[in-house]
C-alpha positions as CSV (number, residue, x, y, z in Angstrom):
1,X,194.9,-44.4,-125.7
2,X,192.2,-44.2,-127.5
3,X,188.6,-45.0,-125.9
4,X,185.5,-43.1,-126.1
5,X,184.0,-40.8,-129.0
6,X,181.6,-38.9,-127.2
7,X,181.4,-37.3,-123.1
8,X,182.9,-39.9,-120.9
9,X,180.0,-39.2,-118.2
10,X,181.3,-41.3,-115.2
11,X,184.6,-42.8,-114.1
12,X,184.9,-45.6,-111.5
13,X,187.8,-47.6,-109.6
14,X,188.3,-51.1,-108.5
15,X,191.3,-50.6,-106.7
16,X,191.3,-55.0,-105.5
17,X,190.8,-55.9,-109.4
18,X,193.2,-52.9,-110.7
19,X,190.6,-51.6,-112.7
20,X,189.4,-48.3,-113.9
21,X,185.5,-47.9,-115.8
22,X,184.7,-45.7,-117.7
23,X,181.3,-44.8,-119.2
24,X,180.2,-42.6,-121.8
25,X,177.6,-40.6,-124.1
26,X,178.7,-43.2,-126.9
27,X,177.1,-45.9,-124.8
28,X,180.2,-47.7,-124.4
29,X,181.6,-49.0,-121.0
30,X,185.6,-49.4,-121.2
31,X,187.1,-51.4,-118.3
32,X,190.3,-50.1,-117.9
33,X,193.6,-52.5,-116.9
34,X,195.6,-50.2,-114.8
35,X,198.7,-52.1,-114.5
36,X,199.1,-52.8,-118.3
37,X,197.8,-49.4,-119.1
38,X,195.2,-50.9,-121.2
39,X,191.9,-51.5,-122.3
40,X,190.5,-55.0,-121.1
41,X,187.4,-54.9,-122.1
42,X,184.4,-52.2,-124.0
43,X,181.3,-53.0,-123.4
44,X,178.6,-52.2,-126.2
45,X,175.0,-53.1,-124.5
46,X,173.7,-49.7,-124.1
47,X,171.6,-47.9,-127.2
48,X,172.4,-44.6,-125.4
49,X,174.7,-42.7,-122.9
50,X,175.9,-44.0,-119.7
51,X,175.2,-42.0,-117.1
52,X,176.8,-43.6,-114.2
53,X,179.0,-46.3,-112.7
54,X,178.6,-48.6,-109.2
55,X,180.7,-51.4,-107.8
56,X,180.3,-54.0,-105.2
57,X,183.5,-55.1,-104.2
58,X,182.2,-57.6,-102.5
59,X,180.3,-59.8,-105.5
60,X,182.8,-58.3,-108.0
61,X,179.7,-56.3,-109.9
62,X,180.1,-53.5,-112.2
63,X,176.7,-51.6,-112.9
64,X,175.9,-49.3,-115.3
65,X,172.8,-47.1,-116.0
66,X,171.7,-45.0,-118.7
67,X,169.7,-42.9,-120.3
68,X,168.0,-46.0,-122.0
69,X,166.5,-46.7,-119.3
70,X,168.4,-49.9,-118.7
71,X,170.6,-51.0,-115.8
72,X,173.1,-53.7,-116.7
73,X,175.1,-55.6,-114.7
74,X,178.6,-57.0,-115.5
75,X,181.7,-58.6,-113.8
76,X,184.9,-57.6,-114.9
77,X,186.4,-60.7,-115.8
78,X,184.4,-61.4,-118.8
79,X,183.4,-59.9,-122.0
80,X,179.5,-59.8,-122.0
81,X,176.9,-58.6,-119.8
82,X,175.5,-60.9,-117.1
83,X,172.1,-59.1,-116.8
84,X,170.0,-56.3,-117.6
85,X,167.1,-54.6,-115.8
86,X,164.3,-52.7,-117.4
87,X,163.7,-51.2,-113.8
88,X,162.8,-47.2,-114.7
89,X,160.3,-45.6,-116.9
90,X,162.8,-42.7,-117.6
91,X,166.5,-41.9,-117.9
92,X,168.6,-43.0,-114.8
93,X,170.6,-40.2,-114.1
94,X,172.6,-41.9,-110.8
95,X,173.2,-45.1,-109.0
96,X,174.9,-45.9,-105.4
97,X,175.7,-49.7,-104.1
98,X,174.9,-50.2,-100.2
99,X,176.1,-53.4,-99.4
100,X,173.8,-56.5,-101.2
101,X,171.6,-52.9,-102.6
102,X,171.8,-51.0,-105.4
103,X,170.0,-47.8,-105.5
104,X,169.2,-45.9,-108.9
105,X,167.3,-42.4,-109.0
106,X,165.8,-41.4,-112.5
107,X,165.2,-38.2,-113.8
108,X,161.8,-38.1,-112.3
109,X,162.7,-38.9,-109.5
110,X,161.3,-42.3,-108.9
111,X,163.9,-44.5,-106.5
112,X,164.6,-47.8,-106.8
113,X,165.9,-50.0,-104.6
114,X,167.5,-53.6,-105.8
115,X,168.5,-56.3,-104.4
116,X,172.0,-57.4,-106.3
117,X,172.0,-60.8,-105.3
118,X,168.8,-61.4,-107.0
119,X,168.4,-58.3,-109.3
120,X,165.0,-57.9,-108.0
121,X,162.6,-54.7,-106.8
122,X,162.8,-54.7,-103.1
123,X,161.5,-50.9,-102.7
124,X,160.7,-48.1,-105.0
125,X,159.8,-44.7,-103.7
126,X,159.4,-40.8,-105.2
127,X,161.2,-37.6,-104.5
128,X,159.0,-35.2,-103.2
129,X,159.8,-31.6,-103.0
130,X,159.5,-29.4,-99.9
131,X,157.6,-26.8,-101.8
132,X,154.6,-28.0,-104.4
133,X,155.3,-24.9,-106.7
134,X,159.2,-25.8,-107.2
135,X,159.7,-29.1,-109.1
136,X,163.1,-30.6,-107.7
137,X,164.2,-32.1,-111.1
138,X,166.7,-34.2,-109.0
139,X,170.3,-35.1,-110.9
140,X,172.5,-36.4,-108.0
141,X,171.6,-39.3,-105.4
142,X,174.9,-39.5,-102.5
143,X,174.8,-42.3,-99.7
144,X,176.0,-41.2,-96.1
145,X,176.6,-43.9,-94.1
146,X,176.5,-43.2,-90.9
147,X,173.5,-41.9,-89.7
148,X,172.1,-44.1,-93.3
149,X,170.5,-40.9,-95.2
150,X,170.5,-40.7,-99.0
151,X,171.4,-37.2,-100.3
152,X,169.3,-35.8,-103.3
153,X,170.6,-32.6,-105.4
154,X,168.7,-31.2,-108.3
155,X,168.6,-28.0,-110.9
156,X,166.3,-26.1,-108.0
């Protein structure tokens, strides 16, 4: 089947809905209908490259951040986007759901933490570096749920 032109950069499941995600460097988001083996739906809101996918199973919310800078929020059983939020300064480079939060990590390494019921700023904080002379340039934010810790990885 044909789907994206450029990188697919993230892939996502919603095994209740029978959905796969996709996102990609062409700045489409392709919702996936596994049983039919089709698409569903493609999504055309970002101006640039997806970077990664979320779900909340829970309030049926498909989030997708890029390197525009935007976040935007969909549910999978219609064909336009519900919101969008111009939350980071810089490429958003990865995104994690924790229950009614969504966490998204930029490529400076500025955190933010929203609240998806609302789609508002609840906390916002930076990654700092154990050593001052090594910039972290951070790339991958992980949830670990028990003890709650958030896992950064960068290029250093």
């Amino acid at each position: 089947m044909e789907g994206h032109n450029k990188n697919v950069t993230s892939m996502i499941t919603m095994p209740k809905l029978q959905f796969m995600a996709s996102g990609g460097m062409d700045g489409k988001l392709i919702l996936w209908d596994t049983i039919k083996n089709n698409k569903k739906w493609v999504y055309r809101e970002h101006n640039r490259g997806i970077t990664s996918l979320a779900f909340n199973e829970r309030l049926i919310l498909l989030f997708s951040p890029g390197f525009d800078h935007q976040i935007c929020i969909w549910n999978p059983y219609i064909s336009n986007v519900i919101h969008k939020v111009q939350a980071h300064s810089s490429p958003i480079y990865s995104m994690k759901v924790v229950g009614h939060q969504l966490l998204s990590m930029d490529m400076k390494g500025t955190i933010k933490v929203l609240d998806v019921r609302t789609f508002v700023e609840v906390n916002s904080f930076e990654v700092e570096s154990p050593d001052d002379k090594v910039k972290m340039e951070p790339m991958c934010l992980e949830v670990i749920p028990k003890p709650l810790k958030l896992a950064i990885s960068g290029k250093t």
